[in-house]
C-alpha positions as CSV (number, residue, x, y, z in Angstrom):
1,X,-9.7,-10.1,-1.9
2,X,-6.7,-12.4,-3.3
3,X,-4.3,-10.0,-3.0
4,X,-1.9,-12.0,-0.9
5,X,1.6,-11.1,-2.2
6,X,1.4,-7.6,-1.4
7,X,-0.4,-8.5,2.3
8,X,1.8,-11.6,3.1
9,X,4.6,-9.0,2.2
10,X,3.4,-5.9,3.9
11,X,2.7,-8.3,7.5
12,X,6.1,-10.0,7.5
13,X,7.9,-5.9,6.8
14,X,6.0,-4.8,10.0
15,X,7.1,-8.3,11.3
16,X,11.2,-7.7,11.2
17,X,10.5,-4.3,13.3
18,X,10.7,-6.0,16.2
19,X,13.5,-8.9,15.1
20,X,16.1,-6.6,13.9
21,X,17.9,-3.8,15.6
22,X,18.3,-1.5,12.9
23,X,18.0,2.5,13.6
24,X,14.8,4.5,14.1
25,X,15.0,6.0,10.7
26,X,15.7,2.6,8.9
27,X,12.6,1.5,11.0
28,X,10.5,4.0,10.1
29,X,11.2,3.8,5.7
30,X,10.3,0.4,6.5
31,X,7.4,0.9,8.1
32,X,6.4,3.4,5.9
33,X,6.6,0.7,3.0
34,X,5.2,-2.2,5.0
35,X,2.1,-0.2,5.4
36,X,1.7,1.1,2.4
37,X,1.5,-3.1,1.0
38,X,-0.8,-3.7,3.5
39,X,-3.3,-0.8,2.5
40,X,-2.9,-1.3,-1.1
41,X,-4.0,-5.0,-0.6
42,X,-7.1,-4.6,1.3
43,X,-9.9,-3.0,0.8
44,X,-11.6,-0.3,0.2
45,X,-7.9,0.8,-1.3
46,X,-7.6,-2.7,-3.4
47,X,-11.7,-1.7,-4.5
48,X,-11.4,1.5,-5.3
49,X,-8.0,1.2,-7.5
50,X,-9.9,-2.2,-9.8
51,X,-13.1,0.4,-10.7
52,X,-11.7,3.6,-10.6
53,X,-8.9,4.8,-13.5
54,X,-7.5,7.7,-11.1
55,X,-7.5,5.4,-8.3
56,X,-6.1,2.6,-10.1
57,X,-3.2,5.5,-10.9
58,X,-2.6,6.0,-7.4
59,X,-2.8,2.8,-6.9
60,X,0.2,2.4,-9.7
61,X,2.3,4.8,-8.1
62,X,2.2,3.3,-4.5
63,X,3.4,-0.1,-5.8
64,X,6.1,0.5,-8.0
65,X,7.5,3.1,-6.5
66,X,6.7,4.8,-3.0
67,X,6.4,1.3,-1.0
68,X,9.4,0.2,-3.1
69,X,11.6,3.4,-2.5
70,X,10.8,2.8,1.3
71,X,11.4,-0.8,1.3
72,X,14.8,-0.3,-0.1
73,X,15.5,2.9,2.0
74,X,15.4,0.7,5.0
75,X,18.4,-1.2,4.2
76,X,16.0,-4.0,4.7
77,X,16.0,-5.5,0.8
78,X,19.3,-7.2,-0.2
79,X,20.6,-6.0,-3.8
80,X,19.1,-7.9,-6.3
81,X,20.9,-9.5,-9.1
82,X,24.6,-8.1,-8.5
83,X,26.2,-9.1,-11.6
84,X,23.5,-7.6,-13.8
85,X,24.4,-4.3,-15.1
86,X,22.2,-1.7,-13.4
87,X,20.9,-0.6,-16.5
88,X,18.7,-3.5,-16.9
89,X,16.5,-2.9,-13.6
90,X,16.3,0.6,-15.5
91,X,15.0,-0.2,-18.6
92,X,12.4,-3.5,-17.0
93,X,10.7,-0.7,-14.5
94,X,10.0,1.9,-17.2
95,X,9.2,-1.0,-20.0
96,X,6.5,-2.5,-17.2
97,X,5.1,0.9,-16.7
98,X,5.0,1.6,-20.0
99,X,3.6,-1.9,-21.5
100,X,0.7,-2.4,-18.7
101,X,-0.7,0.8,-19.7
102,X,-1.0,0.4,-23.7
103,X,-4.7,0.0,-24.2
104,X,-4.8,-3.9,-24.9
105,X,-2.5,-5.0,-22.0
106,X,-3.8,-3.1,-19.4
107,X,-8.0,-4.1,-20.4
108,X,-6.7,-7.1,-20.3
109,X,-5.1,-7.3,-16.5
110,X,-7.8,-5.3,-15.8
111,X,-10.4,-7.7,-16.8
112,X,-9.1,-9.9,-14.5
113,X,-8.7,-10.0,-11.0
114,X,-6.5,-13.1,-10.8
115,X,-3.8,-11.4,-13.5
116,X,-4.1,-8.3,-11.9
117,X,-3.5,-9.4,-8.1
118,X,-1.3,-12.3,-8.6
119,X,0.8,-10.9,-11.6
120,X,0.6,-7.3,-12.7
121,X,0.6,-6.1,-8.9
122,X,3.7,-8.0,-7.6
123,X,5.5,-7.5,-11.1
124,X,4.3,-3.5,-10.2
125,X,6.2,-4.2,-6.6
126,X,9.1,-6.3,-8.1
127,X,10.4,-3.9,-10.8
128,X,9.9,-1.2,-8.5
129,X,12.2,-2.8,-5.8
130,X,15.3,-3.5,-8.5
131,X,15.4,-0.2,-9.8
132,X,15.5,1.4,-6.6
133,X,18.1,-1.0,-5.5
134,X,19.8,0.5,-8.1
135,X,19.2,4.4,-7.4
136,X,19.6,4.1,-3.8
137,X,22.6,1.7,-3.8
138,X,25.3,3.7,-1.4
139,X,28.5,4.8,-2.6
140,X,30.3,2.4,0.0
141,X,28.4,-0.5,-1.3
142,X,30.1,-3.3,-2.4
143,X,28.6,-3.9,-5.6
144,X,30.3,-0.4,-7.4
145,X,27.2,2.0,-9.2
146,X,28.0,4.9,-10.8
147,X,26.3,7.6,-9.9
148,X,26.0,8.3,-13.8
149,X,23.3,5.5,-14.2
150,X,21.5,6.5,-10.5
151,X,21.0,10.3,-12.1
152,X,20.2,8.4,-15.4
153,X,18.1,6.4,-14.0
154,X,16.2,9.0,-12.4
155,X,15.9,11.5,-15.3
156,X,14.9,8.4,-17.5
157,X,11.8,7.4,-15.9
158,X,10.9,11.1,-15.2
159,X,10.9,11.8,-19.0
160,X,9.6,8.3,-19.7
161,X,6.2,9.6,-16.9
162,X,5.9,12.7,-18.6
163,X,5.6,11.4,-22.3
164,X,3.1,8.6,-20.8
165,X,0.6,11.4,-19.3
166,X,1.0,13.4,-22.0
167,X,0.1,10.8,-24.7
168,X,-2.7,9.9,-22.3
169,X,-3.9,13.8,-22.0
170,X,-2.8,16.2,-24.5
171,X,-1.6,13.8,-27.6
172,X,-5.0,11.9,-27.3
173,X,-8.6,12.8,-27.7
174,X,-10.4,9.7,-27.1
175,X,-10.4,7.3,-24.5
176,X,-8.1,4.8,-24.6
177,X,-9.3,1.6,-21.7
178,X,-12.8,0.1,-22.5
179,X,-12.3,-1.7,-19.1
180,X,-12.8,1.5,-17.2
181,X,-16.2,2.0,-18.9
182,X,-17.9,4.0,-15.6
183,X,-16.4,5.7,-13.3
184,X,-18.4,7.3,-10.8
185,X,-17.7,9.9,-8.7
186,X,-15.4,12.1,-11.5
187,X,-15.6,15.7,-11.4
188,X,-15.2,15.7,-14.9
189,X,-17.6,13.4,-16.9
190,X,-17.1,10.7,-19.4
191,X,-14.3,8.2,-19.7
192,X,-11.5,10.6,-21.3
193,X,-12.0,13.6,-18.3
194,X,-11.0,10.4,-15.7
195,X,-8.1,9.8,-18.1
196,X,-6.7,12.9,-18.5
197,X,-7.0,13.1,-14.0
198,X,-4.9,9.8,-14.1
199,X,-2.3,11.2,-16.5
200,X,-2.5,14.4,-13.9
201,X,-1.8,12.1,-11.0
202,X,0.8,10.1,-13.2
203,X,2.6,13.2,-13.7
204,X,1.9,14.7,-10.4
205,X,4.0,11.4,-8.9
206,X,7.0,12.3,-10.7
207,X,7.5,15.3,-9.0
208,X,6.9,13.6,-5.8
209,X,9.2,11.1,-6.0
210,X,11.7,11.8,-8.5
211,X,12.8,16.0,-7.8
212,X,14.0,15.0,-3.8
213,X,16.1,12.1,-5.0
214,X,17.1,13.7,-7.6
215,X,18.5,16.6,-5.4
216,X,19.9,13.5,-2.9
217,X,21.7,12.1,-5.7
218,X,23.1,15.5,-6.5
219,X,24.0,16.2,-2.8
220,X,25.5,12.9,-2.5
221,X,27.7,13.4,-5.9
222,X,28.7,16.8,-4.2
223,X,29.7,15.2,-1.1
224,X,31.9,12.6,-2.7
225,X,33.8,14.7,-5.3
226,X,33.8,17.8,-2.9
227,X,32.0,20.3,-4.9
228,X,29.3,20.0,-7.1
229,X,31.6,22.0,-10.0
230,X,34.2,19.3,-9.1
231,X,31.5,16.7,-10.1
232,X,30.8,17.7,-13.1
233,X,34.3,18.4,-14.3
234,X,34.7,15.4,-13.8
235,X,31.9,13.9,-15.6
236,X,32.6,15.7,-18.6
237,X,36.1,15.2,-18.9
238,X,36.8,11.9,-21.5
239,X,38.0,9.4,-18.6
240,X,35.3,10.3,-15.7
């Protein structure tokens, strides 16, 4: 095991519990995120997601965005990068996503365990962080978002999920990673049945995660404009 990152991470979250006085909902997101690092980093999690294809995409979805979505829900994680415009966090997350599963890059993290634990995993956790920082940044922050590139933001990487587990499952016959060779234990046999169960779980995860902060974001765009028809006159007028 050399995940350390995601361990050394995961300890010091549960850590801060007990040195800040923060409320019981803040401490329970990041509690929620601090164990979810420290389970992805040990095993049998961290050994099921390196042999596995399905696992691995669980394994995907945990790190880049359920632990990060909790991390930054806590208030815990300090905005990163103020001055860059927020559609760069955007575009790196679904770019990372994207790039470590195209056949090539990913047999070739996969292949090894140094890449994938000290690399691919905490760049995983990292982008994950930023674009949440992004989507979840309050209205009252200091560092102005518009709500226009939160709900972008959103609907991008939904769409973005969806086109990767369909070109994985249904635009596809063949498997794509010769890494993932055998993989026992699949209801359905051969390398392209535990593909087409990833690109399930892949697009399983955007409903997950995306749909109830989608519908926060909506609330929250209610809430500030006073009606969700309000909101959207708004947006569509030339100046909003």
């Amino acid at each position: 095991m050399i995940e350390y990152p995601l361990l050394v991470l995961g300890l010091w979250g549960l850590w801060r519990l007990n040195l800040r006085r923060i409320s019981a909902a803040n401490k329970l997101w990041l509690a929620a995120g601090s164990v979810l690092l420290v389970i992805s980093a040990i095993p049998p999690f961290s050994t099921w997601a390196a042999y596995s294809l399905p696992n691995h995409m669980v394994s995907h979805i945990v790190l880049m965005f359920l632990a990060p979505l909790c991390l930054v829900a806590s208030g815990e994680v300090p905005p990163l990068a103020k001055r860059i415009h927020p559609l760069v966090p955007l575009v790196v997350l679904n770019v990372t996503m994207v790039a470590f599963h195209l056949p090539a890059i990913f047999d070739a993290s996969m292949g090894s365990e140094v890449m994938r634990s000290l690399l691919v995993e905490p760049l995983f956790l990292f982008s994950g962080v930023w674009y949440f920082s992004v989507v979840l940044a309050p209205h009252s922050d200091k560092r102005v978002i518009q709500m226009r590139w939160q709900l972008g933001g959103v609907i991008l990487t939904t769409v973005v999920m969806f086109v990767l587990a369909m070109s994985m499952s249904i635009f596809t016959k063949t498997a794509w990673y010769h890494s993932m060779a055998s993989m026992p234990g699949m209801e359905m046999p051969g390398d392209f049945g535990s593909q087409q169960l990833a690109a399930a779980i892949l697009w399983i995860c955007g409903d997950v995660w995306a749909v109830p902060l989608f519908v926060v974001l909506i609330r929250r765009l209610a809430a500030r404009d006073g009606s969700l028809l309000q909101a959207v006159d708004r947006y569509s007028s030339p100046s909003g």
